[in-house]
C-alpha positions as CSV (number, residue, x, y, z in Angstrom):
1,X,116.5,114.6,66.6
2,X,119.6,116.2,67.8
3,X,120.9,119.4,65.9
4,X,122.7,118.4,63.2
5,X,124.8,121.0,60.7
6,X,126.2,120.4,57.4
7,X,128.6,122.6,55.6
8,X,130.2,122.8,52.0
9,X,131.7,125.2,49.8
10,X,131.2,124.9,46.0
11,X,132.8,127.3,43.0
12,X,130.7,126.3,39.2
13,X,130.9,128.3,35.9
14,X,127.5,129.9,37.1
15,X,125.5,130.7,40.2
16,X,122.9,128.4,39.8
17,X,125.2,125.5,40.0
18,X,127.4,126.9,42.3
19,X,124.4,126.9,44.4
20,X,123.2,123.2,43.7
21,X,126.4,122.2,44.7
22,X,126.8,123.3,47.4
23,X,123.8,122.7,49.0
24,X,123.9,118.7,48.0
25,X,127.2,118.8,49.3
26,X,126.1,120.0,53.0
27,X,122.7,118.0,52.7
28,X,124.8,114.9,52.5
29,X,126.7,115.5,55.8
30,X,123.1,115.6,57.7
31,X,121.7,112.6,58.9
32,X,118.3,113.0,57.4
33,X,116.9,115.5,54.3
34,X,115.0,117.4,56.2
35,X,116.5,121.2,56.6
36,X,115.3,123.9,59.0
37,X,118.0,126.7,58.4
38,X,120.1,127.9,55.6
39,X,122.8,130.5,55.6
40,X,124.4,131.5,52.8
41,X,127.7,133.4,51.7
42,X,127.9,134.1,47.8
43,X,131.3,135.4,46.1
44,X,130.5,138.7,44.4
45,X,131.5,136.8,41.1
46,X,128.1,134.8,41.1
47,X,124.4,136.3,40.7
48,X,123.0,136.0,44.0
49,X,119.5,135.3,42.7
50,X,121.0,132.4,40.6
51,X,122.9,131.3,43.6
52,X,119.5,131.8,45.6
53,X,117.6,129.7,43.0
54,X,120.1,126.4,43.4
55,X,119.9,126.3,47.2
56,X,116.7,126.2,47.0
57,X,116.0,123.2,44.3
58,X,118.3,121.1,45.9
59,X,116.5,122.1,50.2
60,X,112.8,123.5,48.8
61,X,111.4,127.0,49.7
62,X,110.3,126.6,53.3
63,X,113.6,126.6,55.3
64,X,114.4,130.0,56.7
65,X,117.5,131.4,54.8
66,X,119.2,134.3,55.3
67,X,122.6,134.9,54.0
68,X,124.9,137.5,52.1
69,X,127.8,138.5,49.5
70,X,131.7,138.1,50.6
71,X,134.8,137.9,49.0
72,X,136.5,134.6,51.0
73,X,134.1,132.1,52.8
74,X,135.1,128.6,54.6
75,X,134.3,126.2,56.3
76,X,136.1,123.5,58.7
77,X,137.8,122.2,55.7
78,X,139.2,125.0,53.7
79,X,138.9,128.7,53.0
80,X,138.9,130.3,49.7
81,X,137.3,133.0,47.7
82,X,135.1,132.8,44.5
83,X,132.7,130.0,46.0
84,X,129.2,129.9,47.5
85,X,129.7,128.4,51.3
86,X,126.4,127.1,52.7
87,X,125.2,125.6,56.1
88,X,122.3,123.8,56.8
89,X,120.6,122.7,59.7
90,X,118.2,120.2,60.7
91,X,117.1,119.8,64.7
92,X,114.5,119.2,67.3
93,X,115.9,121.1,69.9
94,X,116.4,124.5,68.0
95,X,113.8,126.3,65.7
96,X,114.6,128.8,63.6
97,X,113.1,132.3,61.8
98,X,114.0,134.4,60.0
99,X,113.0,138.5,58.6
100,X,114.9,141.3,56.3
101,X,114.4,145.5,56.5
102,X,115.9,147.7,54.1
103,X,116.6,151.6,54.4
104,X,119.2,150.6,56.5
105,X,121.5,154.0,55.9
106,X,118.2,156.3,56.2
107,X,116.8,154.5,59.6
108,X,118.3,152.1,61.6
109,X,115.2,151.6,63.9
110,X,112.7,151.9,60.9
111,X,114.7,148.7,59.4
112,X,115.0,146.4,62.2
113,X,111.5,147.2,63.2
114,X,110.9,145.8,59.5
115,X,112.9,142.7,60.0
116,X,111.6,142.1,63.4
117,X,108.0,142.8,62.3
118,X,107.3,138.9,61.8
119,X,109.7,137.1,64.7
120,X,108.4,135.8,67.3
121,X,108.8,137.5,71.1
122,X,109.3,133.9,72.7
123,X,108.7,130.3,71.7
124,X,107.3,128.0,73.8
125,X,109.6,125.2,75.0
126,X,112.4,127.0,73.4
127,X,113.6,129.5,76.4
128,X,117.5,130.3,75.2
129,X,117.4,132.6,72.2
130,X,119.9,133.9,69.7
131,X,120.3,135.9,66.6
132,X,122.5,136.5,63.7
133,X,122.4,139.8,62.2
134,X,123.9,140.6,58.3
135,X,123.5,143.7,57.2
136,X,124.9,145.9,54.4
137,X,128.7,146.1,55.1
138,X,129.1,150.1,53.6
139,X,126.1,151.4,55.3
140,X,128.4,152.8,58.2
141,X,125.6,152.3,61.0
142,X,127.5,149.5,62.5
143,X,127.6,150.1,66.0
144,X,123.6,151.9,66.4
145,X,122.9,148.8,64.3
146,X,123.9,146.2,66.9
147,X,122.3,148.2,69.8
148,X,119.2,149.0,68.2
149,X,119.2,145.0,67.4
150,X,119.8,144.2,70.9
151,X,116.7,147.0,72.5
152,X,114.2,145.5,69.8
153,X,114.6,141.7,69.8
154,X,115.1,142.1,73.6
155,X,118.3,141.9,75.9
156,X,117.8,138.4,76.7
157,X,118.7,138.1,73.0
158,X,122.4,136.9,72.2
159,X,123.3,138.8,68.8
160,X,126.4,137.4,66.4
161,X,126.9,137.8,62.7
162,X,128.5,140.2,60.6
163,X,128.4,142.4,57.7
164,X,128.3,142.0,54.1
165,X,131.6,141.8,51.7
166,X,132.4,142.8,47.9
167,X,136.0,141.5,48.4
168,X,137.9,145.1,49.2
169,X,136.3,146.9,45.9
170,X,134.2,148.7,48.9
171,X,131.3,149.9,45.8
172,X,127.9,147.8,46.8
173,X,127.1,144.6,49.0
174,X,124.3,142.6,49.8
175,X,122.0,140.8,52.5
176,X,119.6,137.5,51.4
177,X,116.5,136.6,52.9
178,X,114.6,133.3,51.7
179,X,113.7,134.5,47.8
180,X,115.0,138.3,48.2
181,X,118.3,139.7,47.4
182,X,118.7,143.3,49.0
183,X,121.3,146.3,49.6
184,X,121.3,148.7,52.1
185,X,119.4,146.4,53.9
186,X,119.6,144.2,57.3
187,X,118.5,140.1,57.3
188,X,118.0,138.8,61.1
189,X,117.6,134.8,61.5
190,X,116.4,134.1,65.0
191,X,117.5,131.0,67.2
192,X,115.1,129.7,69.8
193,X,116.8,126.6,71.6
194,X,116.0,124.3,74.2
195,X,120.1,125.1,75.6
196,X,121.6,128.2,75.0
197,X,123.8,129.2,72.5
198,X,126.6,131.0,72.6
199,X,128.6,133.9,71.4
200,X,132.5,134.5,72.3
201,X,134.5,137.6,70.2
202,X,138.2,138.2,70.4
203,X,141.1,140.2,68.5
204,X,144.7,139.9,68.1
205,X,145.6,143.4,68.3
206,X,148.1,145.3,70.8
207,X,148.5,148.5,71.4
208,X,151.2,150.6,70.1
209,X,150.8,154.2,70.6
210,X,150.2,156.2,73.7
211,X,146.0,157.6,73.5
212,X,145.4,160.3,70.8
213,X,141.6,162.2,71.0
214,X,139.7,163.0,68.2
215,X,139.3,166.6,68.2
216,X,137.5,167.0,64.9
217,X,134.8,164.7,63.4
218,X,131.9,164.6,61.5
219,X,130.1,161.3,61.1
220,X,132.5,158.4,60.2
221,X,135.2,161.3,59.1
222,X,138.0,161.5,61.5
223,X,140.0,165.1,60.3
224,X,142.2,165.6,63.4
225,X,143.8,164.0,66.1
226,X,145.1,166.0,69.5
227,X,144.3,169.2,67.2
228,X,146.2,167.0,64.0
229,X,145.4,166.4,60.6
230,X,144.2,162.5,61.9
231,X,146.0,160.2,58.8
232,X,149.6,162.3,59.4
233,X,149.0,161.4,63.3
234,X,148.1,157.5,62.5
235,X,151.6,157.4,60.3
236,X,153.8,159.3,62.7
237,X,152.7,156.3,65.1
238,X,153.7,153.5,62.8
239,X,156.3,155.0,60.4
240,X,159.3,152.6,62.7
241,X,157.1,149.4,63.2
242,X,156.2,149.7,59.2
243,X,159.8,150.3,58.0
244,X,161.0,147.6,60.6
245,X,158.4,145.3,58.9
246,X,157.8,146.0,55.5
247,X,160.8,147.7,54.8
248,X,158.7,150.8,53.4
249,X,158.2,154.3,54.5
250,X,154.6,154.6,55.1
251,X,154.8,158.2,53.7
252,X,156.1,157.3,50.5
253,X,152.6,155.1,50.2
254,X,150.1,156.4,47.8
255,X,146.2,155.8,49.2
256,X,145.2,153.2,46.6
257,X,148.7,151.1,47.2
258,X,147.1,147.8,48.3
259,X,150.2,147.2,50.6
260,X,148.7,150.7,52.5
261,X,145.7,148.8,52.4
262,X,147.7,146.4,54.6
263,X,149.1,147.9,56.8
264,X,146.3,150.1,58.1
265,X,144.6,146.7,58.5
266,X,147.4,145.7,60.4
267,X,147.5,148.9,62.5
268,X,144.2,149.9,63.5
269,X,143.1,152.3,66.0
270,X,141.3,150.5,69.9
271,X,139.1,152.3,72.1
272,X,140.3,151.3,76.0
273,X,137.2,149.7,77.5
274,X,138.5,148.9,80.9
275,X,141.4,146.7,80.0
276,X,140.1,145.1,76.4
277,X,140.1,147.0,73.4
278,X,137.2,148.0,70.9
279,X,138.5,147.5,67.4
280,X,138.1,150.2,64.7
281,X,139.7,149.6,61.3
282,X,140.7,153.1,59.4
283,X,140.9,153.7,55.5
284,X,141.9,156.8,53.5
285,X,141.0,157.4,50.2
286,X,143.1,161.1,49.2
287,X,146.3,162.1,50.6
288,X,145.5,164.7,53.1
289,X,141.7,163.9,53.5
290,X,140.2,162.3,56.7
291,X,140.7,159.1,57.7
292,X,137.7,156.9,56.9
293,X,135.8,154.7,59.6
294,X,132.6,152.0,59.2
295,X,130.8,153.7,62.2
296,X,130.6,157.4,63.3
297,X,133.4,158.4,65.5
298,X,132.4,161.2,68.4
299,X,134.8,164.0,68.8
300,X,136.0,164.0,71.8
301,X,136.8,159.8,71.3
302,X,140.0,158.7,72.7
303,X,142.1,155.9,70.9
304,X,145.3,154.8,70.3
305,X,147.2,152.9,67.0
306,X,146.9,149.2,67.8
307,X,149.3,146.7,66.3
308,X,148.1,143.0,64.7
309,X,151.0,141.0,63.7
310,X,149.6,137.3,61.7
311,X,151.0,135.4,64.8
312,X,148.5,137.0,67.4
313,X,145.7,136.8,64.8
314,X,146.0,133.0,64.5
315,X,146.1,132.7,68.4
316,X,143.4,135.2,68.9
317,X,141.0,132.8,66.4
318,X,142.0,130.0,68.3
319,X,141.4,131.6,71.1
320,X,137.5,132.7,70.4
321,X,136.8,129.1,69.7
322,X,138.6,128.2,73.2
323,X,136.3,130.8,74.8
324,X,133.0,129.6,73.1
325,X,133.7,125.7,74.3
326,X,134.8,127.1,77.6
327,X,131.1,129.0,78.0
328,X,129.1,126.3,76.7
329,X,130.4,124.3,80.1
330,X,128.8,120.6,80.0
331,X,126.4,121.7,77.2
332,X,127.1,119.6,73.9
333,X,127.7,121.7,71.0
334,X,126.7,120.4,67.6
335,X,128.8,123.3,65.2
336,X,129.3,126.8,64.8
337,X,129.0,130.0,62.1
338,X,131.6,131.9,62.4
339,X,132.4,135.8,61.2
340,X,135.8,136.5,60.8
341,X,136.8,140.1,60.0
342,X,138.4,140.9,56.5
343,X,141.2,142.8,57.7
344,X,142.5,139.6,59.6
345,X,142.8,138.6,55.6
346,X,144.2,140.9,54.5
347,X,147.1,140.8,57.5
348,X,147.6,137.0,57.2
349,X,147.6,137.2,53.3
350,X,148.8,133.4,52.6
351,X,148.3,132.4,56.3
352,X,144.5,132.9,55.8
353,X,144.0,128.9,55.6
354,X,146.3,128.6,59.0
355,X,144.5,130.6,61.0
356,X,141.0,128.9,59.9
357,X,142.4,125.5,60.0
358,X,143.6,126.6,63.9
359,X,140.1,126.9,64.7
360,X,138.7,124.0,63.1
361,X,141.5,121.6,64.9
362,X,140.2,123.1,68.4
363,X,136.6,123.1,67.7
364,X,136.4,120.0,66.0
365,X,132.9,119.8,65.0
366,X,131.1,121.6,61.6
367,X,131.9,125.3,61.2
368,X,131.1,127.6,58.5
369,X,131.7,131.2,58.4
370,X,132.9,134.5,56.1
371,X,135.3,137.2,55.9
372,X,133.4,140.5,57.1
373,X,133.6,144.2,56.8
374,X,132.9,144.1,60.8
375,X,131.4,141.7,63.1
376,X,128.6,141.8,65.9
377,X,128.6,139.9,68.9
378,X,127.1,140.9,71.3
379,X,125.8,139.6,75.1
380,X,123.5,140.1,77.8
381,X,124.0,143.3,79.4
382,X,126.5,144.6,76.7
383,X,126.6,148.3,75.4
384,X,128.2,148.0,72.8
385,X,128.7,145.2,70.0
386,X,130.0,146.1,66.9
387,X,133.4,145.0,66.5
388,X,136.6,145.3,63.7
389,X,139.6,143.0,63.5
390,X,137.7,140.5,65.8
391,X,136.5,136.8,65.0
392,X,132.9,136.2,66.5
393,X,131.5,132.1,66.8
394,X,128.2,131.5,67.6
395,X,127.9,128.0,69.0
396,X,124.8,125.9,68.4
397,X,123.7,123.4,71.3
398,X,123.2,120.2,69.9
């Protein structure tokens, strides 16, 4: 049997439901009721055990499932937040495992040994081999996360996925693995295919300020920029674009304005890496203190203030998915899972559904994906895969 993929979203007055839902939902769009691969993404309304539990009595306990919490979710048909979006698999050419670590904050390696612990090295038959990674979206080890991915599962390994979401309240997310519902924690599921799958990652962002470096740091605290306090330096940047746009001076703003919220989504900072920018999305949380990052930030760093507007992030969506079909070549693809970062959100605001609905017209085929906190995608001979304000696809061959 070819691969097949079914996808659904489902919203219920419980988890449980939710869950049941949606899993009958994408059961009925495969050609058979056999499933070898579930992934999950659970609004932070539901319990994610209950969720856990209604997958399973509608698919059983023996298909690898790995999943995690988000605010939006969608699939090729619409995009929407409070729902449980679930897609399942069932093929003959693609197997599927799947393994969880926790301490994720405390030891990066420790964990992914953990999760790694029971995958296999190779499969027989299967040569082309793949892996989503969710992990903990606060845990701020982003970047040494998708490396450290990448040196233990191997760099023939293709890595996509993304991390967990609590819908902007930024206080607790979580991973899913089979039965297990975990924080601080990282859940891998493995692809071994008889074609290779593939990855493609791209942003909509521009830069808009000449390169600033980070001359004080410690961890994922930025303090100052050229010798600056950092957060004065990112609004001197943008204070013209933002009154231009918004109508607002940006220093009138007060850190827990949502519309600041915005517009630091909207202007981000990129690290130059030879022509295409690294994407690193900024948040404060007291006037005057450092500016806040999801991965640690070397001094010594250079960056500049990038700019997003909605139009270049619905072209740079539809854009991945061209890239993805353009690498697959003559190699049927049967659908893809897709991690689409939650600062793209939060800049398209009501344009959300556009931008998803311009990549499921060009890919035309089952998709089903989530709003991250940062996305990893990352190839063979890459250094470097962590990504912000990007939209990563992983193609499955059918």
């Amino acid at each position: 049997m070819d691969t097949a993929i079914g996808t659904a979203l489902a919203a219920a007055e419980n988890g449980r439901v939710a869950g049941e839902r949606a899993a009958r939902r994408a059961l009925a769009e495969l050609p058979t009721d056999r499933v070898d691969f579930c992934q999950v993404f659970s609004s932070i309304e539901y319990e994610y055990d209950a969720v856990i539990a209604g997958i399973s009595a509608v698919i059983g306990t023996d298909p690898p499932l790995i999943g995690c919490s988000t605010g939006e979710a969608f699939t090729e048909d619409d995009v929407t937040r409070g729902v449980v979006a679930v897609g399942l698999v069932a093929s003959d050419t693609v197997r599927f495992f799947a393994g969880l670590g926790t301490g994720l904050s405390d030891d990066v390696s420790g964990t992914v040994r953990e999760a790694v612990a029971d995958l296999p090295s190779e499969v027989t038959g299967y040569p082309h081999m793949a892996a989503i990674n969710l992990h903990d979206g606060l845990s701020g080890v982003g970047e040494e996360l998708a490396l450290v991915t990448q040196k233990q599962l191997g760099p023939q390994v293709r890595i996509a996925g993304g991390a967990a979401t609590d819908d902007h309240h930024l206080e607790g997310t979580h991973v899913f693995h089979n039965d297990t519902v975990a924080e601080d924690a990282v859940a891998l599921g493995l692809i071994a295919a008889t074609e290779r799958p593939v990855i493609a990652v791209e942003h909509g962002h521009e830069p808009l300020s000449e390169p600033f470096e980070v001359t004080r740091s410690d961890g994922s605290l930025v303090y100052e920029l050229d010798g600056k306090p950092a957060f004065q330096v990112w609004k001197d940047a943008v204070r013209a674009q933002v009154r231009e746009e918004f109508g607002v001076t940006v220093d009138t703003l007060d850190p827990t304005d949502q519309l600041l919220q915005r517009i630091m989504c909207e202007f981000e900072f990129g690290f130059d890496q030879g022509g295409r920018y690294k994407m690193r999305w900024p948040w404060i949380e007291t006037d005057g203190g450092p500016l806040h990052f999801a991965v640690g930030i070397p001094e010594g760093t250079v960056m500049r203030v990038m700019h997003g507007h909605p139009d270049t992030q619905i072209e740079s969506g539809r854009q991945t998915v061209r890239s993805a079909i353009e690498r697959a070549g003559d190699v049927e693809m049967a659908g893809a899972f897709v991690y689409d970062c939650a600062c793209r959100s939060i800049v398209l605001e009501d344009e959300l559904p556009v931008a998803i609905d311009a990549m499921a017209i060009e890919l035309d085929m089952p998709m089903v994906g989530f709003e991250t906190y940062g996305e990893i995608g990352m190839g063979r001979k890459q250094f470097s895969g962590f990504h912000n304000a990007t939209t990563v696809v992983l193609l499955l061959p059918k």
